[in-house]
C-alpha positions as CSV (number, residue, x, y, z in Angstrom):
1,X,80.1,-35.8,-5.1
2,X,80.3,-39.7,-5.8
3,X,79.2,-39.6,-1.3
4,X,76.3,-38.2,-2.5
5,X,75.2,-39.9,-5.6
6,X,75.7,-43.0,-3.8
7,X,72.9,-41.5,-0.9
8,X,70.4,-40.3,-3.3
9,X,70.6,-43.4,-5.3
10,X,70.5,-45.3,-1.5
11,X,67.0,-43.3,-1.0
12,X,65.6,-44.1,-4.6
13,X,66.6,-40.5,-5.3
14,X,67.9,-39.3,-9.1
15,X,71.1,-37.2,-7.9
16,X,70.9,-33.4,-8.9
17,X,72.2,-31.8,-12.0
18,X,74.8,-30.2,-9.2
19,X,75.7,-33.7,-8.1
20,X,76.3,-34.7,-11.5
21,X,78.6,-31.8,-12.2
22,X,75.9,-30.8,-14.9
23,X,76.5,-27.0,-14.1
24,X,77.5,-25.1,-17.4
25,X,79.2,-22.1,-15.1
26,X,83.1,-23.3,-14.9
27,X,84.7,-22.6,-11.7
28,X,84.5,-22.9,-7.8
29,X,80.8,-23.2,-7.2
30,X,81.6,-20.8,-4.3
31,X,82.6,-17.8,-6.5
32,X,79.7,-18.3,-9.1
33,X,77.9,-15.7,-7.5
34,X,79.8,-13.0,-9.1
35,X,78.5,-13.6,-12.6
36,X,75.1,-12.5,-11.4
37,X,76.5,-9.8,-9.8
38,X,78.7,-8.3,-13.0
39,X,75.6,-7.0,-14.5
40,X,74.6,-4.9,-11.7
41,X,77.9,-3.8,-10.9
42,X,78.8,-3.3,-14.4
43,X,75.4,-1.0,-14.9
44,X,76.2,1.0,-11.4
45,X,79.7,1.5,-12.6
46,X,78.2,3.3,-15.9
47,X,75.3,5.3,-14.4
48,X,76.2,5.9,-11.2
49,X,80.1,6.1,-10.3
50,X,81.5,7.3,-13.9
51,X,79.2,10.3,-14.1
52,X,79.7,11.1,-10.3
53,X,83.6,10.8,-10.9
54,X,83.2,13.0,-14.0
55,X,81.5,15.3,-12.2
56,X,83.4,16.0,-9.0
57,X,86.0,16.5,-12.3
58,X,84.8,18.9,-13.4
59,X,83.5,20.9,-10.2
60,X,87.8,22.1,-10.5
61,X,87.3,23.1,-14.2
62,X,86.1,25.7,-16.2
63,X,83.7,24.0,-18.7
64,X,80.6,25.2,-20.9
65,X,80.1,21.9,-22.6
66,X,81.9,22.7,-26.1
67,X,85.7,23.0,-26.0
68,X,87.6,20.5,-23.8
69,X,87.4,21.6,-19.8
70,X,90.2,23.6,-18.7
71,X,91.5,23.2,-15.0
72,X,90.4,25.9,-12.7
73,X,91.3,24.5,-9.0
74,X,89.2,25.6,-6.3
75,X,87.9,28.5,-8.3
76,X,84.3,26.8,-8.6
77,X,84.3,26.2,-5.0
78,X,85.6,29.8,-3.6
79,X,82.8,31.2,-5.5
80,X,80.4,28.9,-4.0
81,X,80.9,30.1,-0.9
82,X,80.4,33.8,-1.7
83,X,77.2,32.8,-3.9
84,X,74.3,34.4,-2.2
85,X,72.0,32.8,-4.5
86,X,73.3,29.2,-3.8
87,X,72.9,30.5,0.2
88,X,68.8,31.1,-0.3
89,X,68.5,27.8,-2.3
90,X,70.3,26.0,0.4
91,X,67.8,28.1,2.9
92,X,64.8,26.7,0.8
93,X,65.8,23.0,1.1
94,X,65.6,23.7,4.7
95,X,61.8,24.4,3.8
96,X,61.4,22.1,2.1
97,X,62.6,19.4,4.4
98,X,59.5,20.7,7.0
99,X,57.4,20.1,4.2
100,X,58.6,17.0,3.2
101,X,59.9,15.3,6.3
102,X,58.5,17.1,9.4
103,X,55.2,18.1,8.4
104,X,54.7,14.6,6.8
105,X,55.7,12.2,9.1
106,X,53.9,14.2,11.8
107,X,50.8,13.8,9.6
108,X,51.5,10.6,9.1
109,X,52.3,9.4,12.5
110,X,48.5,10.9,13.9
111,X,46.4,9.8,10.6
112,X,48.0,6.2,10.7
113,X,47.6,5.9,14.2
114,X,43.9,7.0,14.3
115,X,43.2,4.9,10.8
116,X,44.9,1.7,12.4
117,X,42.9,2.4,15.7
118,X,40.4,4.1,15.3
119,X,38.7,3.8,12.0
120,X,39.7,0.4,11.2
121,X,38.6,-1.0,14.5
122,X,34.9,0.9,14.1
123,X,34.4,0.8,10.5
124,X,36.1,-2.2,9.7
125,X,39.5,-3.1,7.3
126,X,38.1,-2.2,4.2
127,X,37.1,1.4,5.4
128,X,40.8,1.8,6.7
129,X,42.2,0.2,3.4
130,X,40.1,3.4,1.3
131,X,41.3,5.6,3.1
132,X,45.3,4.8,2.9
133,X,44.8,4.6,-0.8
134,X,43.7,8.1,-0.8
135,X,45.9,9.4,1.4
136,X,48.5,7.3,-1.2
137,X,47.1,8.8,-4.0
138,X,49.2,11.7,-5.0
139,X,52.2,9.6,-4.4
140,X,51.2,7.4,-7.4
141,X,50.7,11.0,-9.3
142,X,53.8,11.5,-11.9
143,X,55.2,14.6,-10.3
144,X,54.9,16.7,-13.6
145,X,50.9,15.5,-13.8
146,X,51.0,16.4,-10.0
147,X,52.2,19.6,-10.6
148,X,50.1,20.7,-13.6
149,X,47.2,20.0,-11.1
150,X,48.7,22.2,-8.6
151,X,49.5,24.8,-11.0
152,X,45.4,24.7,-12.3
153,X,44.3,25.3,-8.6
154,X,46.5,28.1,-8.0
155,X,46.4,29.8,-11.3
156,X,46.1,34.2,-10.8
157,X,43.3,34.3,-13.8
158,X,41.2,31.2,-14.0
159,X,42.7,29.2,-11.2
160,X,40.0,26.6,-8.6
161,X,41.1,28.7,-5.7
162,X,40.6,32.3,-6.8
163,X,37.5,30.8,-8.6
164,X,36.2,29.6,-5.3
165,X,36.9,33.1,-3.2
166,X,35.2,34.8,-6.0
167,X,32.2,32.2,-5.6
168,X,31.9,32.9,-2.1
169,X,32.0,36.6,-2.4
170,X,35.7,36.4,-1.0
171,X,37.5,37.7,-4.2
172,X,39.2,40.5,-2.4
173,X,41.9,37.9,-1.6
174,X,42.3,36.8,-4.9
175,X,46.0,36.4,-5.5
176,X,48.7,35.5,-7.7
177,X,49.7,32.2,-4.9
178,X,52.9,30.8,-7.0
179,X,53.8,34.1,-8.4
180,X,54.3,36.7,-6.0
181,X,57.3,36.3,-3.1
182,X,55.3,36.7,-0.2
183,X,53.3,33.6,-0.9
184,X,55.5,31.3,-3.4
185,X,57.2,29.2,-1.2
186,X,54.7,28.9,1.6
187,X,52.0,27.4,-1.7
188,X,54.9,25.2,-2.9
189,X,55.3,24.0,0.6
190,X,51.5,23.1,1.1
191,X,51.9,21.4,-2.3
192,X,54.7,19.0,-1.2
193,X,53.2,18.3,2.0
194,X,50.0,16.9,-0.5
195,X,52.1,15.1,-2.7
196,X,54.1,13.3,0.7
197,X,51.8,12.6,3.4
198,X,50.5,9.3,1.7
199,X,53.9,7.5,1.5
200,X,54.9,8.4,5.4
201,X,51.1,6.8,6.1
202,X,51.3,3.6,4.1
203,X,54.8,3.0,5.5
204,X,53.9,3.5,9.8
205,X,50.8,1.4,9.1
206,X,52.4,-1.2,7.5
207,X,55.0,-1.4,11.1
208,X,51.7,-1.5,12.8
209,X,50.7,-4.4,11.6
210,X,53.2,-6.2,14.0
211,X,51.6,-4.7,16.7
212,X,49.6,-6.9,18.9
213,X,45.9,-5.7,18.6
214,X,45.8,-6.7,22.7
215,X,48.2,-4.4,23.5
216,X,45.8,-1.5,22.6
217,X,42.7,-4.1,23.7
218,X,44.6,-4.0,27.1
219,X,45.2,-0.4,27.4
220,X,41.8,0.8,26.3
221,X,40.7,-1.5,29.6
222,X,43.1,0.1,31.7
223,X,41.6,3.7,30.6
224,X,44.2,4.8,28.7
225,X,42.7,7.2,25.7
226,X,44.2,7.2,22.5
227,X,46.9,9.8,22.6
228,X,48.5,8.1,25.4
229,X,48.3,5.1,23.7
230,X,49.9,6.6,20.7
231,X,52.8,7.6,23.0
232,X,52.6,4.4,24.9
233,X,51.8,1.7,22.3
234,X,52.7,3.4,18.5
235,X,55.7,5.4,18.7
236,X,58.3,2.5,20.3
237,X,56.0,0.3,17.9
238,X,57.4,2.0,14.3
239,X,60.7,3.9,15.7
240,X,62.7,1.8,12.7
241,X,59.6,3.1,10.5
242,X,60.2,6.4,11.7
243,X,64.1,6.5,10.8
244,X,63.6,4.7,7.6
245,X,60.6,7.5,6.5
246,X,63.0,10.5,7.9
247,X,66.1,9.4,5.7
248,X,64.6,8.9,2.3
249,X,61.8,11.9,2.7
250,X,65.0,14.2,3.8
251,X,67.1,12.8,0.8
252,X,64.0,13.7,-1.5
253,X,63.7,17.2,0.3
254,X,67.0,18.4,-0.3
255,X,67.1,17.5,-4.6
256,X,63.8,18.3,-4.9
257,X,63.3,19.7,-8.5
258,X,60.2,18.5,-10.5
259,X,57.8,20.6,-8.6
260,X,59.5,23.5,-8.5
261,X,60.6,23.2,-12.4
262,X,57.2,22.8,-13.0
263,X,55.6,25.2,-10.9
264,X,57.7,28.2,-10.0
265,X,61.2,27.3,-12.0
266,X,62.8,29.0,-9.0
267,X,60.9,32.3,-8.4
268,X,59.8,34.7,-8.0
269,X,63.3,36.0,-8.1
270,X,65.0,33.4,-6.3
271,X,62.3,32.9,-3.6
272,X,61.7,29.2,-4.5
273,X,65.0,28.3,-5.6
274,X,66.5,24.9,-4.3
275,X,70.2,23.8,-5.1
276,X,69.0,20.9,-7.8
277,X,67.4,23.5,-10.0
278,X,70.1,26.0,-9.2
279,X,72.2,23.6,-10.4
280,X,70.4,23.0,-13.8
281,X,70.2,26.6,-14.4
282,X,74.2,26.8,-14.5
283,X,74.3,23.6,-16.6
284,X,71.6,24.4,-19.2
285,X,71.2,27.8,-19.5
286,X,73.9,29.9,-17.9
287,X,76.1,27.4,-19.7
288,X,78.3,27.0,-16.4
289,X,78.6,23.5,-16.7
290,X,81.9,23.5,-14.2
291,X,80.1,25.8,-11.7
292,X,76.9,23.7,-12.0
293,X,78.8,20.1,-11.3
294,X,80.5,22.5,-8.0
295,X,76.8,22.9,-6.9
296,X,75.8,19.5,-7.8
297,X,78.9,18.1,-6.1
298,X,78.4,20.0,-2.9
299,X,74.2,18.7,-2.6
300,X,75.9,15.4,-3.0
301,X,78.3,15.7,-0.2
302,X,75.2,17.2,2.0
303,X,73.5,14.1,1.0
304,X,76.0,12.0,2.0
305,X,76.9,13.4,5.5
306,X,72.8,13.6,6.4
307,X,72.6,9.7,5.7
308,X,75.8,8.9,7.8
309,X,74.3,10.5,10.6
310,X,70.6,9.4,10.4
311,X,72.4,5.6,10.2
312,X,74.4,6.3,12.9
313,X,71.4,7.7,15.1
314,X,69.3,5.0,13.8
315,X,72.2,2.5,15.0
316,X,72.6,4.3,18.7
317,X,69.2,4.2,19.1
318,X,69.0,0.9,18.7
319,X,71.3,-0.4,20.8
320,X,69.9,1.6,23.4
321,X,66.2,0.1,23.0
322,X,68.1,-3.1,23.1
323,X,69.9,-2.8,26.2
């Protein structure tokens, strides 16, 4: 320390508070860090691991939140399997990861493409910039105010749509969209695919900024159109977009439960029932909390496995582009 004193004051230089030992945080300056970090950690110790450890806990108990949980093995977990119920709500994430994920980034792949090439180099930036933010929009939306809106369109009495048909002498098909089987899901669908596009959007044309303009300059002069320079130009452009926007949109798809709270709480029947409301059903009104945490506990797990292999695919893919 005294080396360095000596240099600043060599230079005209006042030494440091550092190089004055002036630091009030006692020990090796190279484990300091952890202080910072025992907030954090203590905070994702008390929200995040204690609850999850409690849980898987008491997936192996019988518990209905009043006397003390009573040790049940793989009870919980047997019965999982034979649930037919938990079976369709696992079948309904699958739906709702095409409307969330698929449907989405397919969206979003074409519209960013055509706003970033397209639109923004005949209207200008600040045309392109409008129309992310409304694409964005319902992404900024609480998802309960979102869903209320949703839920005034499609209303059976007084709802926009039925309204409209009726307006255009079209009120034969007039129908009850969020309450009948036939229709609920594919309405809840449409809904999500509303709410998502924006965020896979403002993501892909965010990677396309790095993009050299010239590159597309370059293949318009060859005669390239603008699906093959989508192919040829965009997709290699945002693959790490692409991967990023697939993982957390399939993550949000399978404990998807505002909207479907709010709009449909599950039904008709069970034909819009997902595994996170499923879940909260056991916990809070079937008073199941052991064979609620079981449910919970196996999303989790699902969870888990689906972003080890996207990483892993993300990681492969990688290495091949880089090779």
């Amino acid at each position: 320390m005294n080396t360095h004193v000596n240099k600043n004051q060599a230079h005209g230089q006042q030494p440091t508070a550092r190089e004055k030992g002036m630091s009030r945080i006692p020990g090796n300056p190279s484990n300091r860090f952890w202080l910072y970090l025992l907030p954090g950690f203590l905070m994702l110790l008390w929200i995040i691991i204690v609850p999850a450890v409690w849980n898987i806990y008491l997936s192996f108990t019988n518990y209905r939140g009043i006397k003390p949980p009573q040790f049940a093995g793989l009870a919980n977990w047997v019965r999982l399997m034979k649930d037919t119920t938990f079976w369709v709500s696992f079948c309904n994430s699958i739906w709702m990861i095409i409307a969330m994920v698929v449907v989405p980034i397919l969206l979003g792949l074409i519209l960013s493409s055509l706003v970033f090439d397209v639109v923004q180099k005949k209207f200008g930036p600040k045309v392109a910039s409008t129309m992310r933010a409304v694409y964005y929009f319902p992404q900024l939306l609480p998802i309960a105010v979102a869903s209320l809106v949703m839920g005034w369109i499609f209303r059976p009495q007084n709802g926009a749509l039925n309204a409209l048909l009726k307006a255009v002498g079209l009120g034969s098909l007039q129908h009850d969209w969020l309450g009948k089987p036939d229709t609920a899901l594919i309405f809840l669908m449409l809904i999500m695919i509303w709410i998502q596009v924006g965020y896979p959007l403002v993501i892909f044309m965010s990677g396309l900024q790095r993009v050299d303009p010239e590159l597309y300059e370059a293949a318009s002069l060859d005669g390239a159109n603008w699906w093959q320079r989508f192919l040829a130009i965009t997709l290699p452009a945002i693959k790490p977009e692409i991967f990023v926007v697939a993982l957390t949109c399939t993550i949000a798809a399978l404990k998807v439960f505002g909207p479907v709270y709010m709009l449909t709480k599950g039904g008709p029947g069970t034909s819009t029932i997902v595994p996170s409301y499923y879940s909260y059903v056991q916990f809070f009104q079937s008073q199941q909390v052991g064979y609620g945490a079981t449910i919970a506990t196996a999303l989790t797990v699902v969870i888990i496995v689906v972003a080890v292999i996207f990483t892993n695919l993300q990681e492969k893919v990688a290495k091949e582009d880089e090779e």
